[in-house]
N, C-alpha and C positions, 0 to 999 in steps of 0.2 A: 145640478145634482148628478152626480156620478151613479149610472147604472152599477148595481154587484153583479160580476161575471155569473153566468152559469153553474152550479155546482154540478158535474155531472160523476155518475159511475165510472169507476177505470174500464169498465167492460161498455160500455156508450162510446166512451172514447178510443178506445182501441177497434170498435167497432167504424170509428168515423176514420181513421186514420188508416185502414184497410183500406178503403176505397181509393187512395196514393194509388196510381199507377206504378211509383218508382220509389225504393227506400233514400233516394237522394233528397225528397221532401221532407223528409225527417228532420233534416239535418236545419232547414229556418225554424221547425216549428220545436226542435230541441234547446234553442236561447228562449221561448217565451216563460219557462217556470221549469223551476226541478221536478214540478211533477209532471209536466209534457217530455220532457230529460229522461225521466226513467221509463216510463210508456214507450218511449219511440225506440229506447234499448232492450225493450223488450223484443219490441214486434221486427227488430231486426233480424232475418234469417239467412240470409249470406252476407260473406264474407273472400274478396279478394283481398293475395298476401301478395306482397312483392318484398325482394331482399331490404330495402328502405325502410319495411316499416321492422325489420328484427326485431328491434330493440322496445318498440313498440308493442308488439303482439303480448305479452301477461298481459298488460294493461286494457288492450284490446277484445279479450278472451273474457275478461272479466266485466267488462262495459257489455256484452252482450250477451248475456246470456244461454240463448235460445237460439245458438246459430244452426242450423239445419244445413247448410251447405258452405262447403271453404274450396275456395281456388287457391291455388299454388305456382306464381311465373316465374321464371327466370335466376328459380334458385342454382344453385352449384353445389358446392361441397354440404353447406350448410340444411340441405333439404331433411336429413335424417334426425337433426337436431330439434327442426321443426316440427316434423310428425311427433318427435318425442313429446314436444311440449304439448300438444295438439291431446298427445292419450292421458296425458295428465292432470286435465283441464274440467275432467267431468262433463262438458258436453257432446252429448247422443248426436253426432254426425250420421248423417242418410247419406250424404252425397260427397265426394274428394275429387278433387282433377288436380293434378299433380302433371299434366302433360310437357313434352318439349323440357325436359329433362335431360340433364348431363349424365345421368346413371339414373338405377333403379334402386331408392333407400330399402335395400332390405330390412337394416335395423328397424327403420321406422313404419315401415307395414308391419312388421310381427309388433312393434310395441304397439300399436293400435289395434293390433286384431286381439292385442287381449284385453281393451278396455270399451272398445267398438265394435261389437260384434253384431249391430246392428245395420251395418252399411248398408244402404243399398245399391248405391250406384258407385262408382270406380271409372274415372278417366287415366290411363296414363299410355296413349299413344304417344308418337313420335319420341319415346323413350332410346336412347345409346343404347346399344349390346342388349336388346331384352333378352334373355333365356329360359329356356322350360322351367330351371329352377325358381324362376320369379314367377310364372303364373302359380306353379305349386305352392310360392307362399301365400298367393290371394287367393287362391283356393281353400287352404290350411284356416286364412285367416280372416275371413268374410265369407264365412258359408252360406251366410243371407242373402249375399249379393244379385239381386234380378239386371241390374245393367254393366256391361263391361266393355270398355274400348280400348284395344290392347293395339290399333291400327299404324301403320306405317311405323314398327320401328326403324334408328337409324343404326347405319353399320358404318364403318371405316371398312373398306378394301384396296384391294392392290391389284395388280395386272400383270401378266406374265411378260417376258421377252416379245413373245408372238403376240400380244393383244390379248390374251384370253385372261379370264378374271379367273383368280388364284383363290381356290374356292378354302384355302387352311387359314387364310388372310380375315376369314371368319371365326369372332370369338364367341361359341355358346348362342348360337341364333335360334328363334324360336322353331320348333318340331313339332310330327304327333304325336312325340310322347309326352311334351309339357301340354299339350291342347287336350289329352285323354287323360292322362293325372288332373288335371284342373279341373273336368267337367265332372268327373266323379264325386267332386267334393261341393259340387256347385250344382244342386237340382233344383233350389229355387228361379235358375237363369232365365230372364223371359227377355234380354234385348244382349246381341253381343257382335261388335265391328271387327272381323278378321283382316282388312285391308290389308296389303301391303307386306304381309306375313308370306315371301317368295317360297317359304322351302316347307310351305303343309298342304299335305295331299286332302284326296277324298276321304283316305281315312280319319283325318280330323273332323270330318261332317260327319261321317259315319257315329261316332260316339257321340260326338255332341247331341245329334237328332235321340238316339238310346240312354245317355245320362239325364239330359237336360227336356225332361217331357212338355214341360211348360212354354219351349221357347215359341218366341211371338214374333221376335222380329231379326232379320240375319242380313248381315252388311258384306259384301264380298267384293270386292275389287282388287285387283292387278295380283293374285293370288296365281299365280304362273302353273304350278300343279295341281291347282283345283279342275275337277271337267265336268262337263254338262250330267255326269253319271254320278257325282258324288250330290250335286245340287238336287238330282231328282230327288236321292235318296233325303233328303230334306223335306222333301217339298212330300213325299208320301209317308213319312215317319211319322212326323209335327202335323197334329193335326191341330194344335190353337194355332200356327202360324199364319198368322197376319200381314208382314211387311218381307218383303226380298228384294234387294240392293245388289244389283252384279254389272260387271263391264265385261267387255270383248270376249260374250257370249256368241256361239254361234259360228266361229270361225272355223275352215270355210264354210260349215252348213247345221244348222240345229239337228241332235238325233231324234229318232222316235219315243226313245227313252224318258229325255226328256220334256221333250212334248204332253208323251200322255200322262207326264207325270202332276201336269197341273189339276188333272181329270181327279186327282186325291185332295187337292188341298183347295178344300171347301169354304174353307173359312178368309181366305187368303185376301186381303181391302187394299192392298197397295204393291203393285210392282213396279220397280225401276230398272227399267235398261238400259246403258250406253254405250257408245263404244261399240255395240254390235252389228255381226249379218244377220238380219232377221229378213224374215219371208212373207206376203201374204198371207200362204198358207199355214205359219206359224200363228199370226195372228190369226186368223180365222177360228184355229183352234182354240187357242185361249178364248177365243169367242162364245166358242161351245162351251166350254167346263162350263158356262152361266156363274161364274167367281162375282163376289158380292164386292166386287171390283171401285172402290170410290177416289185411289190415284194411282195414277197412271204416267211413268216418265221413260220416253223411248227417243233419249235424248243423244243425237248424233250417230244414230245408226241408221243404217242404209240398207239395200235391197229391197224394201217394201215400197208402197206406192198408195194413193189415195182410196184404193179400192180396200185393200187388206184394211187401213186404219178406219174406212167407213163403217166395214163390217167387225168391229171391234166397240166403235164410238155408236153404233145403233142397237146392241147387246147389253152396253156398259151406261145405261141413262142416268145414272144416279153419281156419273163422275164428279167429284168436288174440284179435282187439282189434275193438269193436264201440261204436257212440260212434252214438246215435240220440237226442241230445239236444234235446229242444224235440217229440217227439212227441207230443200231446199225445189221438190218437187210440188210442194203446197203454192197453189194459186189465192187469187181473192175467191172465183169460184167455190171452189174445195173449203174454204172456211165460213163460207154464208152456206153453204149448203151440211155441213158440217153443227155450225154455231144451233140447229134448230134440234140437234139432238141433245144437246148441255145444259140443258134449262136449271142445273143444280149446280152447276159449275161457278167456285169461287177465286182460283187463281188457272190461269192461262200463262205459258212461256212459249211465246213465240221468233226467240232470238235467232236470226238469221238464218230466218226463213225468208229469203232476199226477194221473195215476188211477191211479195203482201206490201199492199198500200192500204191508202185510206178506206177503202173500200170493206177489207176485211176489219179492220177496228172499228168504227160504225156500225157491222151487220154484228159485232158482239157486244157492243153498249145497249142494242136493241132486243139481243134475241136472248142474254143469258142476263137475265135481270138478278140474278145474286151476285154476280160477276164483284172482285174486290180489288183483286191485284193482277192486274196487266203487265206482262214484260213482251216489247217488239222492238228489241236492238236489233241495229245492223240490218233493215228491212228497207222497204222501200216506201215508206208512209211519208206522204207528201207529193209524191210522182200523179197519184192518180186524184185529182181533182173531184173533192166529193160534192155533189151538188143539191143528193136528196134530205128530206125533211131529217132535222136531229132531233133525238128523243134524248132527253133526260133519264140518266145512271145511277141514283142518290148513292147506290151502294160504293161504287168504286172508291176505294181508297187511296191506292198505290199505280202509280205509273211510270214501267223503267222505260225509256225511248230514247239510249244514245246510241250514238253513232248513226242517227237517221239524216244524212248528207242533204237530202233534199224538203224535210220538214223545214217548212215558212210557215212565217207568224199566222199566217191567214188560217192554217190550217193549225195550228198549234191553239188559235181562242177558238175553233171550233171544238175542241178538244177540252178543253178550260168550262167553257159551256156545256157540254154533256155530263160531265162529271165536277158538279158544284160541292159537295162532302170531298175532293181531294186530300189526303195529308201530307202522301211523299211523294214529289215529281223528282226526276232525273233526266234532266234534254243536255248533258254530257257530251259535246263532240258533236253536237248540232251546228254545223258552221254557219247557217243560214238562216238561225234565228238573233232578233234583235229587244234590244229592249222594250219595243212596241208588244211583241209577242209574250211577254213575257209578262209585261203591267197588264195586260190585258184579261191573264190566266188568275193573278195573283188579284185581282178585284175581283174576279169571279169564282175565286176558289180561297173566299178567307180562314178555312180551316187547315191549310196548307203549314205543317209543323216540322218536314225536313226538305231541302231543297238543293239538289244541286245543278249547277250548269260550269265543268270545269272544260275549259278549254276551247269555250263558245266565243269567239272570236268575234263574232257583232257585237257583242254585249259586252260594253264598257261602263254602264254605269245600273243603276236600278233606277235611281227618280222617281218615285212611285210619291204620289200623293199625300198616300191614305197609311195608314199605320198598319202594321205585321203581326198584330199581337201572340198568333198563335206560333209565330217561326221558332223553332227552337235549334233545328240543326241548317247549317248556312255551307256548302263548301264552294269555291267561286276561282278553284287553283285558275291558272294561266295571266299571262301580262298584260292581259285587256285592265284589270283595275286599279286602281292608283287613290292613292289620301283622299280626293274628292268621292270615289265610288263608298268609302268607310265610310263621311262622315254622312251620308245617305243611311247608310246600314244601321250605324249608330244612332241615327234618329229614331226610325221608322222599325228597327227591329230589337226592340228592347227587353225583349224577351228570352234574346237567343242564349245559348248553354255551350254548343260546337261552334266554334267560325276555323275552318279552313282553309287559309291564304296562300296554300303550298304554290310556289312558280311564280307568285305575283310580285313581277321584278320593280315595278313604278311604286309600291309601297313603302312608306318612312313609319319612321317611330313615330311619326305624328298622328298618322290614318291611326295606326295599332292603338294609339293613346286614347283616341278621341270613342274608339268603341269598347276598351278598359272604362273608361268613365262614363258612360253611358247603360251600357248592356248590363244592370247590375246584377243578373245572375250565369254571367260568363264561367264557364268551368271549364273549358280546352280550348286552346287557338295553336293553331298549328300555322308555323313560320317559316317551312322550310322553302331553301331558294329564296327566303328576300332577306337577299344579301346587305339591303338598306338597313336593317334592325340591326342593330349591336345589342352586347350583352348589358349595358349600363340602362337599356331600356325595361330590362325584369325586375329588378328589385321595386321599383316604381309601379309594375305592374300590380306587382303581387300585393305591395300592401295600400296601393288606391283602390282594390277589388281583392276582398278577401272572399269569396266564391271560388276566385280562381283556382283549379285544380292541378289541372297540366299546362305547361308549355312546350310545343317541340321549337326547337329552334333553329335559326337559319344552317345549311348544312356547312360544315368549314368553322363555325364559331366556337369558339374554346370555351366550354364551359369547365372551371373546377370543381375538383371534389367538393371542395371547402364552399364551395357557392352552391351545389349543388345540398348541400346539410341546411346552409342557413334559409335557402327557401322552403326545405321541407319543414323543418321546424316551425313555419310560418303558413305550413298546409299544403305549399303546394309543388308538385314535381315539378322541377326545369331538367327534359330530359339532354342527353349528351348528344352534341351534332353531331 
């Protein structure tokens, strides 16, 4: 006798299906009934376009109702056509990234600022030629707008006879007169990324800090005319300001100015610095403001030393995120004596800070028991032989560790062992770890769901016993693996969604085959460099695993148009080598 299913409320169900980590789960549980079909296009709320799907998009606008956010790649001429169709659509957009753009659709921003005037957020960095007159029109045309990223646009130039850049070779570049027009129209602003904007002064902060009362958070890098006096005036203006983002501050020496300028901004939870000469004595100061400081990134700059960062990290107990990358005066001392003020700390960047060994990661699995995500590239972990008692880290999640030259396996399961909840390891450029090392981690770390080790040169095969279930992203690039190391993969990892085989020269269509037919929820494998795969090996691909999303293919192989239509029509991208 046949149980009758559940009856349940559509609000149960959508209540159950919230719990998805990812709207890609949608997409098995949208074949079980048209009624799980229209539920799951409901609770759809973004939406990536690419030029492929054009012809797609009505149909797509209308499959989902309730999209909240759309991304925009790689369009060209056609972008303004799209924003049209986008204002016409009747859905209430919050959020547009339009980024990496061949131009800026004016048509298509003004026809959505009269049917969208609800936006919130607006991407369109790395935009061709931005001009004052396009922040005007976002201004004009999303007066709601609280987030904007107007960062790194692109220019075409030219260069004189003598080498000097031919400053008329510029067409309509952004100013502070389109940064001051714009903010005036824009006082709901509370997040806005200036990067890369070479030719706006202080007086762009100056209005923005007087238009924009609200703002929270200010992104400022390689902004060439900005100076430590225009940032003050930020930083004492804004008083919700929360977050500040600057590079090659400080050069050659922080003012007074803006030193005691931090003494104003009370509210202020996250600064970032790179790139700079900073001081002990600067830190110190920042020491004193007493700033309700919880992250902190003073990432590749120099001139300070363990004394100024101590008296900064024993002020600042309540750090969550901590990013001192490029330190290169950090001992293992200095971070055990360090690790006991972090007790709230949940990510750590310790990349090439080259005198830490095993010593300084152990005194941090022990002493910052929130600890989640660890990064120590380029270190020396492995050199110093740890030998005292290991505590268990349930918390740690994440662990980046490439390019650690002398990480052996011995010390890679000790590592596997302290942090048994892992999800994503990265031992990338570990020459001198082996397959022993690595089964070793992966038995002791079965919640491990992305994994890379690309260019690990001991490590030719996996072999692993015991099943993978949780793997879901796999990248394995370099010539160490070959059809046999696949049909390993294919067994034991059948879970996976990403496999990235870039470089892997000993690979045939057969290895690729056998983890097509097996891994039945495959959605990108990336080919590139194995030059063994021909193009007669995708059509087979695509329709033995219709999961499959993307293919990149090997680099050199000719893929046509006309092939490149008939596998999307069948789901899935075969992009161009």
């Amino acid at each position: 006798m046949t149980e009758k299913p559940v009856d349940l409320p559509p609000e149960c169900w959508e209540l159950i299906f919230s719990f998805l980590d990812h709207h890609r789960h949608f997409e098995s549980l949208s074949l079980v009934s048209s009624r799980f079909l229209s539920l799951t296009n409901h609770l759809r709320h973004t939406l990536s376009i690419s030029p492929h799907m054009l012809s797609l998009l009505p149909r797509l606008i209308d499959r989902f109702p309730n999209l909240k956010a759309i991304q925009i790649r790689e369009f060209n001429d056609d972008l303004d056509s799209v924003l049209c169709r986008i204002s016409k659509s009747g859905l209430d957009i919050e959020s547009l990234d339009f980024s990496n753009q061949i131009h800026f659709p004016s048509i298509g921003v003004k026809a959505l600022g009269l049917t969208m005037r609800n936006l919130r957020k607006l991407n369109c960095s790395k935009i061709c030629s931005l001009q004052d007159s396009h922040l005007i029109e976002i201004g004009n045309s999303f007066p709601l707008l609280e987030e904007l990223d107007i960062s790194f646009p692109q220019y075409s130039s030219r260069f004189n006879p003598n080498g000097s850049l031919d400053l008329h070779s510029f067409f309509g570049v952004v100013a502070d007169d389109g940064i001051i027009e714009m903010t005036k129209k824009l006082n709901k602003l509370r997040k806005i990324d200036l990067s890369g904007n070479y030719f706006i002064t202080d007086q762009s902060l100056r209005y923005l800090s007087l238009n924009c009362v609200l703002l929270r958070e200010i992104v400022i890098r390689d902004c060439d005319f900005i100076t430590q006096s225009g940032i003050g005036v930020v930083l004492r203006n804004c008083a919700n300001l929360n977050s500040v983002t600057l590079d090659a501050i400080g050069i050659p020496s922080i003012d007074s100015y803006f030193q005691e300028s931090f003494a104003y901004a009370k509210n202020l939870c996250e600064l970032h610095l790179s790139n700079s000469f900073i001081s002990d004595e600067f830190l110190c100061l920042v020491a004193e403001a007493c700033l309700p400081l919880e992250k902190l990134t003073i990432s590749h700059c120099y001139n300070f030393t363990s004394v100024g960062l101590s008296s900064l990290l024993y002020r600042c107990q309540f750090l969550v995120y901590l990013d001192v990358e490029g330190a290169n005066f950090l001992i293992d001392e200095s971070v055990i004596e360090l690790s006991k003020f972090l007790s709230k700390l949940s990510f750590i960047n310790l990349n090439s800070c080259s005198k830490l060994t095993s010593l300084s990661f152990f005194a941090l699995v022990r002493n910052c028991h929130l600890l989640e995500d660890v990064k120590m590239e380029r270190t020396n972990l492995g050199v110093e032989e740890y030998s005292g008692d290991l505590m268990i880290n349930p918390r740690i999640k994440s662990l980046k560790l490439v390019g650690n030259n002398s990480l052996s396996d011995e010390c890679l399961k000790k590592v596997g062992f302290c942090c048994p909840n892992l999800q994503v390891l990265d031992i990338s450029c570990c020459p001198t770890i082996t397959e022993e090392g690595i089964k070793a981690v992966l038995r002791n770390c079965s919640e491990v769901k992305h994994l890379e080790m690309n260019r690990c040169m001991g490590i030719k095969n996996l072999e692993v016993s015991f099943q993978l279930p949780k793997l879901e992203v796999l990248h394995i690039q370099g010539p160490g693996i070959d059809d046999e190391a696949l049909a390993v993969i294919a067994k034991r990892c059948q879970m996976l969604l990403h496999l990235n085989l870039e470089g892997c020269l000993n690979v045939t269509a057969k290895g690729v085959y056998e983890v097509v037919q097996n891994c039945t929820r495959l959605r990108e494998i990336n080919l590139k460099w194995c030059d063994n795969v021909v193009v007669d090996t995708f059509a087979s691909m695509v329709f033995s695993r219709p999961s499959l999303r993307k293919i990149i293919p090997p680099c050199g192989l000719i893929v046509t148009d006309n092939q490149i239509s008939f596998f999307l029509r069948h789901g899935c991208l075969v992009c161009k080598g």
